[in-house]
NUZAFI-127929 format. One line per 5 residues: number of its first residue (from 0); their letters; for each residue x, y, z of C-alpha. Coordinates in Angstrom, 3 decimals, always signed. Layout:
<lumvexs>
NUM) A) X/Y/Z | ...
</lumvexs>
This chain:
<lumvexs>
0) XXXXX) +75.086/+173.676/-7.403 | +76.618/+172.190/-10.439 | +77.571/+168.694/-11.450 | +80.736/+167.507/-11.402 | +80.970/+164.051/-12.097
5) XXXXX) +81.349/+163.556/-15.926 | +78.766/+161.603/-17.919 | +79.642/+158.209/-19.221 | +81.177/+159.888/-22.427 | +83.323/+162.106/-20.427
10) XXXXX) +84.320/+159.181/-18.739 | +85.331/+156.853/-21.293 | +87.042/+159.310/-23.617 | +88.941/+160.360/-20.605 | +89.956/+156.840/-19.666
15) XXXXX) +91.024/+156.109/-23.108 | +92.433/+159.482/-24.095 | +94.526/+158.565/-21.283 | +95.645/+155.218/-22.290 | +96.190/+155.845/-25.851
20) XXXXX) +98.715/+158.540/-24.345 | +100.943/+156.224/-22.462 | +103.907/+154.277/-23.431 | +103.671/+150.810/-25.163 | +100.179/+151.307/-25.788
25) XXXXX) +98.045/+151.193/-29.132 | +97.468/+154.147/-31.733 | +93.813/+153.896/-31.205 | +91.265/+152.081/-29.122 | +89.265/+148.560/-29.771
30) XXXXX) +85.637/+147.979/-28.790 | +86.321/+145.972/-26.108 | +88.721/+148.743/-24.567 | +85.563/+151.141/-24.792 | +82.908/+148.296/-23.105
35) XXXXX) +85.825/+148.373/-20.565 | +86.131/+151.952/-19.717 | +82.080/+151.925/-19.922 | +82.199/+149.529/-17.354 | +84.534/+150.704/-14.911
40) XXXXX) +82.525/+153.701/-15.084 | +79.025/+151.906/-14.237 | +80.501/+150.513/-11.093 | +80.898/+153.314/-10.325 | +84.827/+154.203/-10.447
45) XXXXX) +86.166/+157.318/-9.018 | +88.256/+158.964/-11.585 | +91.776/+159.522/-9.831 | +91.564/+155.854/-9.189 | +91.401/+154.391/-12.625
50) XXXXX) +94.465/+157.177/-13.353 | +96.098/+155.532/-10.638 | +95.975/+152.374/-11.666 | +96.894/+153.074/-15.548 | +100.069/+155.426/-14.667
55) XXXXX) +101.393/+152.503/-11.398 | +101.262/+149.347/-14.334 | +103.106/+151.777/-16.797 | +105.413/+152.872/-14.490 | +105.981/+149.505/-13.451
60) XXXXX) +106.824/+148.079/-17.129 | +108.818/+151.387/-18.042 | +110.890/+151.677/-15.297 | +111.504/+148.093/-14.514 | +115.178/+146.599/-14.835
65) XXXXX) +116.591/+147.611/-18.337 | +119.019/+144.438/-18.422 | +116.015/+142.032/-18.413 | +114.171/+141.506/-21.759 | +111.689/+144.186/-22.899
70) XXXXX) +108.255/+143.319/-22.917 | +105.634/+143.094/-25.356 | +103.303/+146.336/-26.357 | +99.920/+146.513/-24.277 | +97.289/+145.483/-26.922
75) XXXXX) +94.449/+146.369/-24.737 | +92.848/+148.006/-21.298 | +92.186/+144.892/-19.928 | +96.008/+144.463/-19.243 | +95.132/+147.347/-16.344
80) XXXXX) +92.287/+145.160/-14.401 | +94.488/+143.712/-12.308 | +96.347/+147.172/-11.101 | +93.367/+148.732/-11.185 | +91.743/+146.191/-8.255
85) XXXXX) +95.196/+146.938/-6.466 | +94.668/+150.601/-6.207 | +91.172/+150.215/-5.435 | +92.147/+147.850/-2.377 | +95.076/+150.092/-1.897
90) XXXXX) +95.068/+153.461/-2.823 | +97.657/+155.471/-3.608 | +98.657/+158.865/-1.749 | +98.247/+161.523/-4.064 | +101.789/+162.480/-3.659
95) XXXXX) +102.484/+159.548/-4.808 | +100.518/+159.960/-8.734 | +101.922/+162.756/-8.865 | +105.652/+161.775/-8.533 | +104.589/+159.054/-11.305
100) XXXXX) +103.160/+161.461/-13.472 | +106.357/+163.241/-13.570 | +108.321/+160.026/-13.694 | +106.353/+158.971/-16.941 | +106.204/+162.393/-18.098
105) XXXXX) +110.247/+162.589/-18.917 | +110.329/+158.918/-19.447 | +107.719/+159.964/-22.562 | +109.935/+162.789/-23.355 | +113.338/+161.520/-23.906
110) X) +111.487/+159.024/-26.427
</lumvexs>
């Protein structure tokens, strides 16, 4: 039977492949967002989880009101913590990641 669960590197380059991809986010990746991702991935963290978490908070900012102010770029992974213990406590139906992957998906393409 093979393995399935990535290794640490898989892992963290997914995580932050991820991030760098969505809206208001950096063009690359500090140390402390890679101790991060390495973390959440000793805990262990199931990966559809952390997804979760990073597409609900972006969702959240991106889709928000567009008469109040904007708000300022995500500088780093830690801004996700908090969503992320959400999810965990509440998960998300799958359904549910996928409506806000397609959500984000044309959001990211009419920009």
């Amino acid at each position: 039977m093979l393995n399935t669960e990535p290794t640490e590197k898989e892992f963290v380059t997914r995580v932050l492949t991820l991030y760098l991809s969505l809206p208001q986010t950096p063009q690359r990746t500090s140390r402390t967002d890679r101790q991060l991702a390495a973390h959440w991935y000793a805990q262990p963290l199931v990966w559809a989880t952390v997804e979760s978490a990073l597409l609900l908070a972006v969702a959240r900012r991106s889709l928000r009101d567009p008469t109040l102010p904007p708000l300022p770029p995500i500088r780093s992974l830690h801004y996700f913590a908090p969503v992320l213990e959400e999810v965990m406590a509440t998960p998300l139906s799958p359904e549910y990641v996928q409506y806000l992957r397609r959500k984000l998906s044309a959001l990211t393409s009419q920009n």
